[in-house]
N, C-alpha and C positions, 0 to 999 in steps of 0.2 A: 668826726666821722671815723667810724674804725668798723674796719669787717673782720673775722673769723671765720675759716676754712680749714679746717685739721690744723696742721702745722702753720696754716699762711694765715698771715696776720695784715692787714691793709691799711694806712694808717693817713691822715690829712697832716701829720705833723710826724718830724723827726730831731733829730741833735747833727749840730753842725759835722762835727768829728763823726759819722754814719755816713754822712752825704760824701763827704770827703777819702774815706776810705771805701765807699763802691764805686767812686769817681776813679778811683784809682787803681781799681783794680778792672777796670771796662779793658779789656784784648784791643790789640788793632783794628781788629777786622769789625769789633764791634762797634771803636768809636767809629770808622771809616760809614759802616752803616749807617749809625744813627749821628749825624755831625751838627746835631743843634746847637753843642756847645761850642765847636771847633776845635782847637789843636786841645789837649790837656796832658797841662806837664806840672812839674813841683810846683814851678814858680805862679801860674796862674788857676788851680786845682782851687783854692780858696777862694780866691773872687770867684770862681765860676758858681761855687757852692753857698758863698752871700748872694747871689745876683738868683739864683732861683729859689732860696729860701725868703727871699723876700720881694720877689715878684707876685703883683697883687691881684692880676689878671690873669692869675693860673688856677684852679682845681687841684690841686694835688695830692697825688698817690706814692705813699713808700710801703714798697711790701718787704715784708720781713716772713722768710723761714725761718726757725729755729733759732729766733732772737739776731740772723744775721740778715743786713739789707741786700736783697736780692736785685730789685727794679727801683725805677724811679720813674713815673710816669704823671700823665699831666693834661688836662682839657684845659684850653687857650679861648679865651671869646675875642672875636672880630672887632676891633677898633671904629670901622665905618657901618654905619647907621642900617646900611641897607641888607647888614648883614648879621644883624644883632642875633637874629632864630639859628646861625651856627655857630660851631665850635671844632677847633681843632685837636685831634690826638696826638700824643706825642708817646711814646714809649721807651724802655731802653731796659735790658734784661740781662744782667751779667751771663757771660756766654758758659759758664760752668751751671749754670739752673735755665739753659733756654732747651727748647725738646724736652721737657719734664712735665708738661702742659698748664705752667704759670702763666704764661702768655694769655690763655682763653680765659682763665679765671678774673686776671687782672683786667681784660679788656672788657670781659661780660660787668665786670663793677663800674666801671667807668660808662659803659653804655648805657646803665642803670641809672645812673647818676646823670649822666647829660639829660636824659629823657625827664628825669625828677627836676631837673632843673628849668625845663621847658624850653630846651634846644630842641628842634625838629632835622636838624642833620646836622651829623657828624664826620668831618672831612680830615683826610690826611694824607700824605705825599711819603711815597716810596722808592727807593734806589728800584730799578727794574730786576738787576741781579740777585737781591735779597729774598731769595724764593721761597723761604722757609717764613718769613712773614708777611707774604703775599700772600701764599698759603693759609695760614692763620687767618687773613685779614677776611678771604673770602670766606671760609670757612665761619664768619659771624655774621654775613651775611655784608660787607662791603662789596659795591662794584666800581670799576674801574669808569670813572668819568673822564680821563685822557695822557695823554705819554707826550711825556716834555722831552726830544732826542736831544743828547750833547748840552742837558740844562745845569748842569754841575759840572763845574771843572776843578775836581782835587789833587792836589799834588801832579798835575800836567795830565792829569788821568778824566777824559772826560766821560760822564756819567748820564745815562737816561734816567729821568724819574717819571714815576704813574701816580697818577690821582685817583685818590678813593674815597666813596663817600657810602656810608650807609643814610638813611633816613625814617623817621620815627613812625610816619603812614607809610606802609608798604603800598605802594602803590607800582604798576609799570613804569617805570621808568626807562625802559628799553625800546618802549613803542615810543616815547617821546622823544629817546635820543638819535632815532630811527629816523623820524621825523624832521628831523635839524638837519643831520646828515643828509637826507634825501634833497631839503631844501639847497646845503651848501655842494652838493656835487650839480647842481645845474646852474652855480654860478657861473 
């Protein structure tokens, strides 16, 4: 799989030594964001970068501007049975090309792709603070299915995250989550 958009290149495959050098250069604030890999320092920057080049249970996305790796992103499918019709986003954008609007391009291919692939929703979990891709996320039409308070605890710092899911039939889902809600306040 490979897509073409002027400059941005999208690609299912990359070279070890790309993954390692955008690993390396992700800001604090972005790994603190996106912490699917955890701490990344010299010493563990390589196994982090074997461990998702050869994860088998991923979709993966490397975009490239300008022949340099930008992003690194990722559709995840659910281990348990009952949940096989989803999948998870994962994304991560070197904070020098985020606000440039690679973000909508990268996630519109992958939303593309889930639906091709015949997932009917697509879920993902957010820091609550990360507003600049909440923003985005709703902006592609994700809604917030619920807020986990104090569900992450990083470096002594505890963290709210929100759940987001878009879904492949637009349907209301607003009347139905209205509906639950309705039921669980008269427990």
């Amino acid at each position: 799989m490979t897509y073409f958009s002027n400059d941005l290149k999208i690609t299912s495959k990359t070279k070890k030594n790309d993954l390692v050098e955008f690993l390396n250069s992700l800001s604090k604030k972005t790994t603190q964001n996106f912490n699917h890999f955890g701490d990344i320092s010299i010493k563990n920057v390589d196994d982090i970068a074997d461990r998702e080049l050869k994860h088998k249970d991923k979709i993966k996305f490397f975009s490239y501007f300008n022949n340099q790796l930008i992003a690194y992103s990722f559709l995840t499918k659910f281990d348990k049975n009952t949940k096989k019709h989803n999948c998870i986003l994962g994304i991560v954008i070197s904070e020098k090309w985020q606000k440039k609007g690679f973000g909508t391009k990268i996630c519109e291919m992958m939303i593309k792709t889930a639906w091709k692939k015949g997932y009917g929703k697509i879920w993902l979990t957010v820091f609550s603070d990360n507003l600049l891709a909440i923003k985005l996320y709703k902006k592609l039409g994700f809604e917030v299915e619920g807020i986990f308070i104090g569900d992450e605890v990083i470096k002594n710092r505890s963290r709210d995250v929100i759940s987001m899911a878009i879904f492949k039939t637009s349907s209301d889902n607003s009347k139905k989550r209205n509906r639950i809600l309705d039921v669980l306040r008269e427990l």
